[in-house]
C-alpha positions in Angstrom: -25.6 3.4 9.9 -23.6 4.6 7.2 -21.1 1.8 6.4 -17.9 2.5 5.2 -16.1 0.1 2.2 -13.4 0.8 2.9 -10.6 3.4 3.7 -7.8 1.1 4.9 -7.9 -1.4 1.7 -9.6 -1.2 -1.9 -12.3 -3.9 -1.4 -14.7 -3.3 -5.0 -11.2 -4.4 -6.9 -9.6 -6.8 -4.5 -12.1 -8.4 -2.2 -15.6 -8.1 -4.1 -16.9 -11.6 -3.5 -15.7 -11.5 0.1 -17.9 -8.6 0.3 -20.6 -9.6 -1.6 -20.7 -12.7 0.5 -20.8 -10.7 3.6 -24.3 -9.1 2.2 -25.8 -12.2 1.6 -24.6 -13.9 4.9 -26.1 -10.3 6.5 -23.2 -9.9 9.3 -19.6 -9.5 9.1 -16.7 -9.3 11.6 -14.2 -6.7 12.1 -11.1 -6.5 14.5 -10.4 -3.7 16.2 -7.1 -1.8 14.5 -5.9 -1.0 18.2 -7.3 -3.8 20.1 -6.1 -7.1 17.9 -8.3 -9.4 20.2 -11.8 -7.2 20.1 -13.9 -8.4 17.3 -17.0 -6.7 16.9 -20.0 -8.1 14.8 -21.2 -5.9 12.5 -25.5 -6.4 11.1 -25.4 -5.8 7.4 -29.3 -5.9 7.6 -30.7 -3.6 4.9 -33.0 -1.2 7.4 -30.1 -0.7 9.2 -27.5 0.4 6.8 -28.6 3.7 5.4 -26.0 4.3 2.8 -22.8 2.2 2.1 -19.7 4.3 0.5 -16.9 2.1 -1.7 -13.7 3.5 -2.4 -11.6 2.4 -4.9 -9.3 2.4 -7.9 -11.1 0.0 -10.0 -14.5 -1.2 -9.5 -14.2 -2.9 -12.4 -15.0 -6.9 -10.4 -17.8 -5.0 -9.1 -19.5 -4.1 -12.1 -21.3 -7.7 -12.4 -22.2 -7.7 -8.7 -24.3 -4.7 -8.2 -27.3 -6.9 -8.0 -26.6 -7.6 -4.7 -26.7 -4.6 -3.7 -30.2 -3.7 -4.6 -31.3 -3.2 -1.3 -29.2 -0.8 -0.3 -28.5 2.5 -1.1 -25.2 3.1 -2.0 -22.1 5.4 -4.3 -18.4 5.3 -5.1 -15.5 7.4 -4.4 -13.1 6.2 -7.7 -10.3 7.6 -7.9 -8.9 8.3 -11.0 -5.7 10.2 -11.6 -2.7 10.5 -14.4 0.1 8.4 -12.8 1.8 6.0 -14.2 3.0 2.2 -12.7 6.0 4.0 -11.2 3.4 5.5 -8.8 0.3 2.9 -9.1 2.2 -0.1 -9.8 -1.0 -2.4 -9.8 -3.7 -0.5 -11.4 -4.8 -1.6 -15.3 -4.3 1.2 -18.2 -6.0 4.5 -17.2 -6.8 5.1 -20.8 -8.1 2.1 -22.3 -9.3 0.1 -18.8 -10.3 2.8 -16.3 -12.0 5.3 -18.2 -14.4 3.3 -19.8 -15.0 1.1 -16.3 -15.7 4.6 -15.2 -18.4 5.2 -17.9 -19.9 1.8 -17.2 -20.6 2.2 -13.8 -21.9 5.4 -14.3 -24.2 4.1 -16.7 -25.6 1.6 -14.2 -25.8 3.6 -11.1 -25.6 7.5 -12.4 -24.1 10.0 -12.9 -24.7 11.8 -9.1 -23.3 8.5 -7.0 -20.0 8.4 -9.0 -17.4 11.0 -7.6 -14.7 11.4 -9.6 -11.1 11.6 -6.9 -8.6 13.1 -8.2 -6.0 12.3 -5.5 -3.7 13.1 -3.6 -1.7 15.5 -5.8 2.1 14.5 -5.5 5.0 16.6 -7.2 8.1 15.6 -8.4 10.6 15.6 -11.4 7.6 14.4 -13.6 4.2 14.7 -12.4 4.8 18.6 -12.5 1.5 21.2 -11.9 1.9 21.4 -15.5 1.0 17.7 -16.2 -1.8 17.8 -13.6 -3.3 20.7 -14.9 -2.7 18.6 -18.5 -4.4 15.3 -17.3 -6.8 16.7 -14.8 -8.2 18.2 -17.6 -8.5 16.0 -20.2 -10.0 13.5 -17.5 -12.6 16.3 -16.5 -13.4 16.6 -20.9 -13.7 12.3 -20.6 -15.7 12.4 -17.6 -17.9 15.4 -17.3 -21.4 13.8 -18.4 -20.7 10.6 -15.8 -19.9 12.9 -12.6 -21.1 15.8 -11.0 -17.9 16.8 -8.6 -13.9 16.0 -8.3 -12.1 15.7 -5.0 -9.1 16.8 -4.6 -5.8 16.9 -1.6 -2.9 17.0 -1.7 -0.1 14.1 -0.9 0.8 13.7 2.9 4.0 12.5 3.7 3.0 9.8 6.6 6.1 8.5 8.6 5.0 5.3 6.7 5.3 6.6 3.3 8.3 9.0 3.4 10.7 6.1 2.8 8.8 5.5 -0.6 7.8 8.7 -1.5 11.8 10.5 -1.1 13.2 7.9 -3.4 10.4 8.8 -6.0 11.3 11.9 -5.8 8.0 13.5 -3.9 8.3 16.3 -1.8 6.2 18.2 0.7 4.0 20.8 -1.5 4.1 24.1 -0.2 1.2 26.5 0.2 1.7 28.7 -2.6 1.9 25.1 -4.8 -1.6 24.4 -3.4 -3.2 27.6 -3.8 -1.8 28.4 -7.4 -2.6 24.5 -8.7 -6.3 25.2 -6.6 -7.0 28.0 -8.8 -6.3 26.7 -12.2 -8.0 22.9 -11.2 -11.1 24.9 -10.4 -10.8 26.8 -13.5 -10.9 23.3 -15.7 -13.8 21.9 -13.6 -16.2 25.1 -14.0 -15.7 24.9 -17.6 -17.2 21.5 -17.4 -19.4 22.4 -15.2 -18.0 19.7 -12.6 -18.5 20.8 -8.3 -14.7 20.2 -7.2 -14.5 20.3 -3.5 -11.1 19.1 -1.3 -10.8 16.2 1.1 -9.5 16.8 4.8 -7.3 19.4 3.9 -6.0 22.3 6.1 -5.7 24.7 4.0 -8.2 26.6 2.6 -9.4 27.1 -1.0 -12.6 28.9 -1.3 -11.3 31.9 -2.1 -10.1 29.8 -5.5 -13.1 28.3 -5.9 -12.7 25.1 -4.0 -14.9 24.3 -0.6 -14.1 21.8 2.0 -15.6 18.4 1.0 -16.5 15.1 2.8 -16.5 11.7 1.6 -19.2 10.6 3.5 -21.5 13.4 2.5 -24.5 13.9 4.5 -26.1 16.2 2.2 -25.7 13.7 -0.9 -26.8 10.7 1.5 -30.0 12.9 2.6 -30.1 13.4 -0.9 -29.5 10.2 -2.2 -32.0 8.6 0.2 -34.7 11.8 0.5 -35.1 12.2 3.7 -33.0 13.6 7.0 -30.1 11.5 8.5 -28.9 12.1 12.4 -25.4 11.4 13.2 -22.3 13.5 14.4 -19.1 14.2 12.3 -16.6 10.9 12.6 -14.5 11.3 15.7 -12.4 8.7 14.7 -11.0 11.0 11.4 -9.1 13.9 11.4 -10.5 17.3 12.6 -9.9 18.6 8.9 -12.2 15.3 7.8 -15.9 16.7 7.5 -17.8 13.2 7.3 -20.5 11.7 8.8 -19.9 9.0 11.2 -20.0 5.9 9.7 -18.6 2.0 10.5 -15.6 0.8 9.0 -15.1 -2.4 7.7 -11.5 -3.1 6.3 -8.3 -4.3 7.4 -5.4 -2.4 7.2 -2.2 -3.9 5.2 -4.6 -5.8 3.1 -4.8 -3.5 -0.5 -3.3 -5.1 -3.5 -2.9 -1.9 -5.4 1.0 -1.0 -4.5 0.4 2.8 -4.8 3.9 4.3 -3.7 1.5 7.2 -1.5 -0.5 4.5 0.8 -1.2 5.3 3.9 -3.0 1.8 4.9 -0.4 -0.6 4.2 3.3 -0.4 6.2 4.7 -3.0 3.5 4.4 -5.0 0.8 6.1 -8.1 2.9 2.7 -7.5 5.4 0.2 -7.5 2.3 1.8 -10.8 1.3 1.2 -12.4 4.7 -2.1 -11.2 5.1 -3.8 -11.5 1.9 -2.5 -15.4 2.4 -5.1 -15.5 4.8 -8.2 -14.4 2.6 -10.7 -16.6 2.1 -13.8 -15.2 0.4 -15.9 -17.3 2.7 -14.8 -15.7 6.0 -17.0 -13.8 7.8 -13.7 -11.4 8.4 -11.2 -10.0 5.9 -7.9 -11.8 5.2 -8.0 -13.8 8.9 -9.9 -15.8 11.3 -11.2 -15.8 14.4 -8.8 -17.2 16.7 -9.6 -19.0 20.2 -8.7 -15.6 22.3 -10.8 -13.1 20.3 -13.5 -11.3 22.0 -16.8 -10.8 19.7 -18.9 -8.5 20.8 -22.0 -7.7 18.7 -21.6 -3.6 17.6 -24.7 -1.7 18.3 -25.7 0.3 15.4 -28.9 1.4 13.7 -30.9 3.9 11.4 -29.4 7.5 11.3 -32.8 8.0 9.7 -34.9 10.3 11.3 -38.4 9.1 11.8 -41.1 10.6 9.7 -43.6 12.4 11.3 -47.2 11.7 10.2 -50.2 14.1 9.7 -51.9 12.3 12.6 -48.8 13.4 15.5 -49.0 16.9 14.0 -52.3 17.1 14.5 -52.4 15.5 17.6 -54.8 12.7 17.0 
């Protein structure tokens, strides 16, 4: 099982003792998106879960906690980018905060389960192709010898976010806009000899350098782990999303960090109400069980594929 921390809310900044809890306790709950009264029970027990993958916008409250997660395998997707608080109201100083958590965890962990995001690319009357190409570089100088890749996409305008996104002036980015700012983003990586790959996106960009990505990579989990994984691509993600299935444990309408792109959080009053609700002890995110939930325990187990032994190819 490849568990998945978290797409719909940035636990490593917000929720890191919930979560750390959760590992010690070994189990945690998780209610259905589309069913609010199914509850399944997830195992957190170490030879199950293969691989975990965090995303988020500051691990920096999980810097002090990676000892918990010793016996597990596990990387980041940070993302890191050169907006300001008009776009990512909530996040500390990019320069003097998140660079250097960057370094520090990179330090810890290496260099290889670190990815550097760099997303999703929004234009408007200030964060031109001219600043990202600006900023994605000088990131890419920063960060070159504490990642080995940068994923990019490009902003999507969700119904949800539209509202926010048209009175900050973002816009849909055409094709050509993709292609050209592709070309030159791939440029700046290769000269810091940083992989760059792009994350669910239609469009195509090998032919500027730039192959289709995934998040939950099998080939850097095989890698990671050294040996084979089974498993199917997610059916629960886009057809353009290339990961590995993988169980998700967040709660939509639950991330603290504001950004004016989200996709997980239909508004701010809903954050408020929920995040009232956390309690690091719980065995589920910002809620509780209530008397009309259904818990069902999920099954799930080892995508690793079993070594073979000398003796079965022989035949003894």
């Amino acid at each position: 099982m490849i568990l998945s921390v978290s797409r719909r809310t940035d636990v490593p900044d917000c929720y890191s003792e919930w979560f750390v809890n959760r590992i010690k306790e070994g189990f945690l709950y998780v209610r259905n998106p589309m069913n609010a009264h199914q509850v399944s029970r997830i195992s957190l027990a170490p030879d199950i879960v293969d691989c975990i993958v965090l995303w988020t916008k500051n691990p920096g409250n999980m810097l002090d906690k990676l000892e918990f997660l010793k016996d597990y395998m596990y990387y980041f997707q940070f993302t890191l980018t050169g907006y300001g608080k008009d776009i990512e109201p909530n996040l500390p100083d990019k320069q003097e905060v998140l660079l250097d958590t960057f370094k520090r965890l990179s330090d810890k962990i290496g260099r290889e389960r670190v990815i550097w995001r760099y997303d999703p690319i929004l234009l408007n009357e200030r964060y031109t192709e001219e600043h990202h190409l600006d900023i994605f570089g000088k990131l890419a100088g920063s960060l070159a010898d504490y990642t080995e890749k940068a994923v990019i996409s490009f902003v999507d305008l969700y119904a949800r976010i539209r509202r926010g996104a048209e009175s900050s002036g973002i816009r849909q980015m055409t094709e050509e806009e993709m292609m050209r700012l592709g070309k030159e983003l791939a440029r700046i990586a290769a000269r810091h000899r940083l992989g760059i790959e792009t994350c669910a996106e239609q469009i195509d960009l090998q032919s500027a350098g730039i192959k289709h990505g995934s998040c939950i990579d099998r080939a850097l989990i095989e890698r990671l782990l050294g040996c084979k994984l089974e498993g199917a691509k997610d059916k629960n993600q886009r057809k353009e999303c290339g990961c590995l299935e993988s169980i998700e444990v967040g709660t939509y309408n639950t991330c603290l960090n504001g950004c004016v792109y989200c996709y997980a959080n239909a508004s701010d009053g809903r954050v408020r109400e929920n995040r009232k609700m956390y309690d690091a002890n719980s065995p589920i995110l910002c809620g509780k069980i209530l008397p009309e939930d259904r818990i069902t325990e999920r099954k799930v187990r080892s995508l690793k594929e079993p070594q073979i032994s000398l003796s079965e190819i022989l035949g003894f």
